[in-house]
LUMBA-700890 format. One line per field, with one value per residue (C-alpha): residue number from 1; x, y, z. Coordinates in Angstrom, 2 decimals. Last residue first. Example, Ala and Ser with C-alpha at 12.3 -4.5 7.8 and 13.67 -1.06 7.14 Angstrom:
<atoms>
resi [2, 1] .
x [13.67, 12.30] .
y [-1.06, -4.50] .
z [7.14, 7.80] .
</atoms>
This chain:
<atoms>
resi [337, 336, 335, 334, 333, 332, 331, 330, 329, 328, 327, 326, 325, 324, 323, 322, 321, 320, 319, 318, 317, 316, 315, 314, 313, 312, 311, 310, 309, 308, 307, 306, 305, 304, 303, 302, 301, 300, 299, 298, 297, 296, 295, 294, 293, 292, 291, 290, 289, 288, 287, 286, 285, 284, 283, 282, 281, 280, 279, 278, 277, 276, 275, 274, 273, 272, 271, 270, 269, 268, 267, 266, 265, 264, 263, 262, 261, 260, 259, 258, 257, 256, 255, 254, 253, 252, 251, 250, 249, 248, 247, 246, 245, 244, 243, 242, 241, 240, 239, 238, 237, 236, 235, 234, 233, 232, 231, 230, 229, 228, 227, 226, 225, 224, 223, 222, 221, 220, 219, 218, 217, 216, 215, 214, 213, 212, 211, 210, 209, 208, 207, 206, 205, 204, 203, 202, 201, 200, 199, 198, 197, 196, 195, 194, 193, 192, 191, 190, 189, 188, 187, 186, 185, 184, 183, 182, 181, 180, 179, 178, 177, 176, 175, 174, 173, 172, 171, 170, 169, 168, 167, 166, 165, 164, 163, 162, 161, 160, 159, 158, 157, 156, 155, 154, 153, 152, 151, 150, 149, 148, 147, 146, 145, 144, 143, 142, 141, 140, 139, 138, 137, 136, 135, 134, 133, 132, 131, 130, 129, 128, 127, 126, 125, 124, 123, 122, 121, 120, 119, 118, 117, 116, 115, 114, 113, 112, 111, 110, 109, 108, 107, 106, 105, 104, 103, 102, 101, 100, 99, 98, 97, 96, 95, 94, 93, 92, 91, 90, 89, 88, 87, 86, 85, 84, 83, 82, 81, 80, 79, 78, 77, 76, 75, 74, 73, 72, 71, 70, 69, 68, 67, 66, 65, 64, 63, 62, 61, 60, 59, 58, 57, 56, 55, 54, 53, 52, 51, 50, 49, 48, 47, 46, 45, 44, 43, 42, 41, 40, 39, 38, 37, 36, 35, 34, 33, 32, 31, 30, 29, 28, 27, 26, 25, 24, 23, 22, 21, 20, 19, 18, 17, 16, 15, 14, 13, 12, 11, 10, 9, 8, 7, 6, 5, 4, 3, 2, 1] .
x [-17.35, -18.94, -15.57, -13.04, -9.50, -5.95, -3.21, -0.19, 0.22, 3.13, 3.04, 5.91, 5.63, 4.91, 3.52, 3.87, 2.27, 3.37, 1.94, 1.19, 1.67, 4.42, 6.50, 5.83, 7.24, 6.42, 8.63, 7.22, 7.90, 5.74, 7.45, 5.69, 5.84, 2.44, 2.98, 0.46, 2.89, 4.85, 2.62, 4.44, 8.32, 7.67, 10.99, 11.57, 12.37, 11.20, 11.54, 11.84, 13.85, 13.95, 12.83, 9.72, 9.11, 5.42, 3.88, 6.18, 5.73, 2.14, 1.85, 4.03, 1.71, -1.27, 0.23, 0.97, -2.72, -3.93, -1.23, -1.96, 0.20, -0.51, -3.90, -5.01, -8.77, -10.02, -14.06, -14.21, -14.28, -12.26, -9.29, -5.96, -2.95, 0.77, 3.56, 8.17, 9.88, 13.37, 13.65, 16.80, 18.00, 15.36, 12.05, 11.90, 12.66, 10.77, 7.60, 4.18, 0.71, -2.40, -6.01, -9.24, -12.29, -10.97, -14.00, -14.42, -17.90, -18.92, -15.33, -14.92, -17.63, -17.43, -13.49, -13.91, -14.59, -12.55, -9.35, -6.82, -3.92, -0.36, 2.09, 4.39, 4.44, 5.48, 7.84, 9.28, 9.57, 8.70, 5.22, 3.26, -0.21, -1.79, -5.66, -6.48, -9.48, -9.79, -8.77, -5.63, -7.02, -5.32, -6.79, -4.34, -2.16, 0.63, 4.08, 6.52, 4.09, 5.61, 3.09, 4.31, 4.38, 1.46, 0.52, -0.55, -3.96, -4.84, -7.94, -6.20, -3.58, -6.21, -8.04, -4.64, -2.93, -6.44, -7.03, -5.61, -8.23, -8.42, -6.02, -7.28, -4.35, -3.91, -4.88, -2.37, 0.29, 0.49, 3.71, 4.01, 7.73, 9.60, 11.17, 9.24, 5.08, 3.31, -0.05, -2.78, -5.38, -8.64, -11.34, -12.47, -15.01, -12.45, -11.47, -7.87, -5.50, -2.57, 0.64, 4.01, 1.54, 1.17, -1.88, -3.32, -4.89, -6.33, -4.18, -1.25, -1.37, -4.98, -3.98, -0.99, -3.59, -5.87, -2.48, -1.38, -4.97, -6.41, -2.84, -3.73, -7.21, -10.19, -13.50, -14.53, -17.53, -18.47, -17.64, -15.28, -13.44, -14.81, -13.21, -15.08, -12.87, -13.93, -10.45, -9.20, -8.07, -11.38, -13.67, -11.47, -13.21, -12.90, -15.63, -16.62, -13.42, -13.83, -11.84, -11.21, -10.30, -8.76, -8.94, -12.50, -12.88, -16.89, -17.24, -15.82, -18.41, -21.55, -20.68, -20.06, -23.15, -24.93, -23.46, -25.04, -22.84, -24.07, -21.23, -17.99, -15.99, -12.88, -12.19, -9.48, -8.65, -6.21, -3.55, -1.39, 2.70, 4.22, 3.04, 4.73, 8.19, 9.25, 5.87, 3.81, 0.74, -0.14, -2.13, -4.98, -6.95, -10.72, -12.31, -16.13, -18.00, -20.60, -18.76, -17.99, -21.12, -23.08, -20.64, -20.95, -24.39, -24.64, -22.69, -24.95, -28.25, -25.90, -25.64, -29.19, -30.46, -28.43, -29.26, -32.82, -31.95, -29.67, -32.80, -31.34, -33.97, -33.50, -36.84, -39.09, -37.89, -39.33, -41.19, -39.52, -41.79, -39.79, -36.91, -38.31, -39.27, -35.53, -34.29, -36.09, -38.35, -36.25, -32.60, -33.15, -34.02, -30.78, -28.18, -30.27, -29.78] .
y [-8.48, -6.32, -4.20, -4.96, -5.55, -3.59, -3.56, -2.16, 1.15, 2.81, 6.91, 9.23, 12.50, 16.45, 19.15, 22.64, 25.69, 29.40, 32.11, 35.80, 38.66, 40.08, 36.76, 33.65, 30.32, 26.94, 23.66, 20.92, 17.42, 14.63, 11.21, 8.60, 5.68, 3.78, 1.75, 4.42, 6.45, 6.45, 8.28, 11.64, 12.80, 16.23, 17.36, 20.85, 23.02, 26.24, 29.61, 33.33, 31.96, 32.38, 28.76, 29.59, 32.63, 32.67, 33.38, 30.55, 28.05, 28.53, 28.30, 24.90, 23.84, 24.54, 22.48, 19.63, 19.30, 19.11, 16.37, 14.29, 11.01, 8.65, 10.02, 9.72, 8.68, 8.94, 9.15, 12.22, 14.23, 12.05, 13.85, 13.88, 14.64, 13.82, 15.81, 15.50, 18.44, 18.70, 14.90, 13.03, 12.58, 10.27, 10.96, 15.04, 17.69, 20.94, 19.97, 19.46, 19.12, 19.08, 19.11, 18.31, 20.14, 23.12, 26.02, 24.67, 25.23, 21.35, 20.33, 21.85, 19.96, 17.05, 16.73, 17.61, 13.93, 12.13, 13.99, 13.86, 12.32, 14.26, 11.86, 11.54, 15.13, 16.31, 14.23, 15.33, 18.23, 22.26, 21.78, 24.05, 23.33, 24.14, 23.58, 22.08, 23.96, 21.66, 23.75, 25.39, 25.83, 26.99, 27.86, 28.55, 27.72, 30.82, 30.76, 31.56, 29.88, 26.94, 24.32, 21.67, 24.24, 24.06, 20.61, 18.21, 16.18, 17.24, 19.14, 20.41, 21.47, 23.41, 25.40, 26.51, 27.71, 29.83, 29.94, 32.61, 33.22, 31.95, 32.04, 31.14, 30.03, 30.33, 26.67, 24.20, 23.36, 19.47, 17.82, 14.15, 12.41, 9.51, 11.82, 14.96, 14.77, 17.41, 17.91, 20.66, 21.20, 22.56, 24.23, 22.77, 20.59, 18.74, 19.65, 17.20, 18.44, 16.36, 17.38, 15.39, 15.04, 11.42, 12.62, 9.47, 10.14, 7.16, 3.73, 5.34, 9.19, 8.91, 6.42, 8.88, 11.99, 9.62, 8.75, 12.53, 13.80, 11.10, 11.83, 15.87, 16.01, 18.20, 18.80, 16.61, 13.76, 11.68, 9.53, 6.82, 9.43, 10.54, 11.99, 13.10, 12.95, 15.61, 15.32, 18.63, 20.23, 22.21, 19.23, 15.97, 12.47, 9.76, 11.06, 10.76, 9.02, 8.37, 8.45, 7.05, 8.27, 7.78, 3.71, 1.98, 0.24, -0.28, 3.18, 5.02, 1.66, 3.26, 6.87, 6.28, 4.63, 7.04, 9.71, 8.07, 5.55, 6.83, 5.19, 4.81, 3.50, 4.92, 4.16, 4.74, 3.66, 4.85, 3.75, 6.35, 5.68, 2.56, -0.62, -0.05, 2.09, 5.46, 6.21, 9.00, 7.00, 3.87, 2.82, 0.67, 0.76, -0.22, -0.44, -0.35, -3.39, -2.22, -3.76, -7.11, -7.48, -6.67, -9.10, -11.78, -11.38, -11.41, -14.76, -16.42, -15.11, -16.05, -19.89, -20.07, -19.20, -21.97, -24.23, -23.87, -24.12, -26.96, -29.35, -32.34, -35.42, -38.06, -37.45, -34.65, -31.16, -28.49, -25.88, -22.65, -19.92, -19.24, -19.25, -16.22, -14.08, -14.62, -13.40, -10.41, -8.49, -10.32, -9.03, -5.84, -7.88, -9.74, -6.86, -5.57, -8.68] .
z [-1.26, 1.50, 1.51, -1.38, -0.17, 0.29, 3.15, 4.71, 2.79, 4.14, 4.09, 5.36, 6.80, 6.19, 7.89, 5.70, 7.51, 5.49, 7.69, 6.44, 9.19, 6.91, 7.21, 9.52, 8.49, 9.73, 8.05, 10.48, 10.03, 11.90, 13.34, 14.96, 17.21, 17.98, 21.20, 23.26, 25.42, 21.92, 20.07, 19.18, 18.21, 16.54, 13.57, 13.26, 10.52, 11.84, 9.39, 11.30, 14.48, 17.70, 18.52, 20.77, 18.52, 19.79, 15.77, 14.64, 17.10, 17.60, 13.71, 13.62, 17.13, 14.50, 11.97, 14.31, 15.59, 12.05, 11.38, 14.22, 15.01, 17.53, 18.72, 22.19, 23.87, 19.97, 20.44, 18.45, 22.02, 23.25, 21.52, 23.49, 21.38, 22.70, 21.55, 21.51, 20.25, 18.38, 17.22, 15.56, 19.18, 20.17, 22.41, 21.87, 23.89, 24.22, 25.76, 23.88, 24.67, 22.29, 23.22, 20.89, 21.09, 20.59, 20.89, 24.49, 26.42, 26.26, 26.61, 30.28, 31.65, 29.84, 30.93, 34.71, 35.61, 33.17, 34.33, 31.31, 31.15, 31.37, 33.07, 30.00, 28.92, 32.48, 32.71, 29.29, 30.74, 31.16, 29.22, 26.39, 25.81, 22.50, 22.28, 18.92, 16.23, 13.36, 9.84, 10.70, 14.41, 17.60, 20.95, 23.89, 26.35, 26.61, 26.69, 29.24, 31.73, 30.99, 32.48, 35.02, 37.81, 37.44, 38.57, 36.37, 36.06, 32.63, 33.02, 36.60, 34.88, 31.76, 34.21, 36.45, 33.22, 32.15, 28.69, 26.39, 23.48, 20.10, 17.31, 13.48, 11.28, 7.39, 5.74, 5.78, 2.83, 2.94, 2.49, 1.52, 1.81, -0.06, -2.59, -2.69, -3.15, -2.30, -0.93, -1.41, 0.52, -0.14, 1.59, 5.72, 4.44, 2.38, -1.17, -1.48, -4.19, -5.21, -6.26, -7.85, -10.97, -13.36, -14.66, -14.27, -10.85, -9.50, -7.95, -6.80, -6.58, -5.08, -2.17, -1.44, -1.27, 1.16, 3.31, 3.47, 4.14, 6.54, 8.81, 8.87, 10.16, 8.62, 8.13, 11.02, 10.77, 14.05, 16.48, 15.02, 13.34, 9.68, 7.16, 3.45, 0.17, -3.04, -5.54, -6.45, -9.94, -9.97, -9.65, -10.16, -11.18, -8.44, -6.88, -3.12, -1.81, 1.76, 4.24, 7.61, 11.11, 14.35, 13.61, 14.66, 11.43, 12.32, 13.79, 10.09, 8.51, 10.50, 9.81, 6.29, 5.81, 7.80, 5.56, 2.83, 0.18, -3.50, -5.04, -2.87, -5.62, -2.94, 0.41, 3.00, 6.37, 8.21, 11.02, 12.84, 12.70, 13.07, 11.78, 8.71, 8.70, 9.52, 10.81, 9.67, 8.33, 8.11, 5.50, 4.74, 1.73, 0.76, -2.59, -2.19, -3.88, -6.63, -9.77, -8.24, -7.60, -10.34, -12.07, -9.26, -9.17, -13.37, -13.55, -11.13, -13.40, -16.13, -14.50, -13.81, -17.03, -18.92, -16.20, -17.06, -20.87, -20.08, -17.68, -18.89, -18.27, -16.24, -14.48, -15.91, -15.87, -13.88, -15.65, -16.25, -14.12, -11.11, -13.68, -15.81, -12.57, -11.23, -14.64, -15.23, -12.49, -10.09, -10.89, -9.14, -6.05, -6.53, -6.77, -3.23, -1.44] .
</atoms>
């Protein structure tokens, strides 16, 4: 509707006013007009549609993994807009392209969940760097640079993996064991108390939980009716649990991620969430040593396997966070076309 109205002042106004033809006679000037007014829509058209992607990220194979969105030709799309089609796709999150020109080597993208904006989550980043690579940097580079809300982030690209380098963690304050149990209907005995629950953020703030089992891990849900409560008051708004075994042998840890606080009930795979367990990790010496390599089992409760790599490193108070995975794009179309 909006390609046509701009069209009125010109051709619309000019066929309105083209007398009709008599009776058997050829009206080819009038069709003339009609057909490049036609012509134009479809051009105009064509030209203004987004560019949509879908991907699935860290799974070992499509279909697996956590599903996202990306867009690019955005134009001058409004946060609304963004909002509205994030809500509309209705995966954890989806990205959008802002420029497909560089500013200071990086590439501006936006994320949005379902609910609302973040400045950063780990899954959007691989699969909108991947996205980039493949149909808009030229430059033919094994890095890409993302500027998101929460500063730029690099990601590499080696073999068939992406890393991303996360920001420098943030720690927040011990939380109480018997708090977060109840939050997440287990017992306490459930919780290792040789570590402590606490706030984590490498960009998105995640509460890190450690368990004794992977029964514990697989009954953890949270408790609806002390969940507003609690996440009104919390810095992390999103909550991630772990216990030291993973789902299949290839796997050191195994992690679920709640985060209905974006409107995601449990996330399949979470790369922000990862990178602060790899600083929690590191910083808690849960493994004993100075550099993790570690491979996280997560979404299985919810028929979404996948696999996140962690190579965490701690040195002279500095922290090196790399969280890497595979990317399979599974789809591509033009949105409003």
């Amino acid at each position: 509707m909006q390609t046509i109205s701009r069209l009125e002042p010109a051709m619309i106004r000019r066929l309105r006013q083209e007398p009709k033809p008599n009776e058997g006679e050829l009206a080819e000037p009038r069709l003339s007009l009609l057909n490049n007014l036609v012509d134009f829509i479809k051009f105009e058209t064509k030209r203004n549609a987004m560019t949509f992607y879908l991907l699935d990220v860290f799974g070992n194979s499509r279909y697996t993994g956590n599903q996202l969105a990306v867009f690019s030709n955005v134009g001058d799309l409004s946060s609304q807009e963004m909002q509205q089609i994030a809500r509309e796709i209705n995966f954890s999150e989806t990205t959008f392209i802002t420029d497909i020109n560089p500013q200071n080597e990086g590439y501006p993208v936006r994320i949005f969940t379902p609910g609302s904006e973040v400045e950063f989550a780990g899954h959007p980043t691989l699969g909108t760097a991947y996205i980039i690579k493949k149909y808009i940097d030229k430059r033919n580079r094994d890095i890409i640079r993302l500027d998101l809300k929460a500063g730029q982030i690099p990601v590499n690209f080696i073999r068939d993996l992406l890393w991303m380098r996360q920001n420098q963690p943030s720690f927040g304050n011990e939380l109480p064991i018997k708090t977060i149990a109840e939050l997440l209907n287990l017992s306490i005995s459930d919780i290792n108390d040789k570590f402590p629950v606490t706030d984590v953020s490498t960009g998105l703030p995640f509460t890190i939980v450690p368990l004794r089992s992977m029964k514990a891990l697989k009954k953890a849900r949270i408790n609806h009716s002390l969940y507003p409560a609690y996440i009104d008051k919390a810095w992390a708004k999103g909550i991630l649990v772990f216990c030291p075994e993973g789902y299949n042998s290839q796997q050191d840890l195994a992690s679920r991620v709640f985060v209905d606080y974006f409107g995601i009930p449990e996330d399949p795979a979470t790369g922000s969430a990862t990178g602060c367990l790899a600083a929690y990790i590191v910083k808690y010496g849960i493994f004993g040593q100075v550099r993790q390599k570690i491979t996280v089992g997560q979404g299985y409760e919810i028929g979404r396997p996948s696999e996140l790599m962690i190579d965490a490193e701690l040195r002279n108070s500095e922290y090196e966070i790399n969280v890497g995975g595979k990317v399979f794009e599974t789809g591509k179309g033009e949105w409003g076309s």
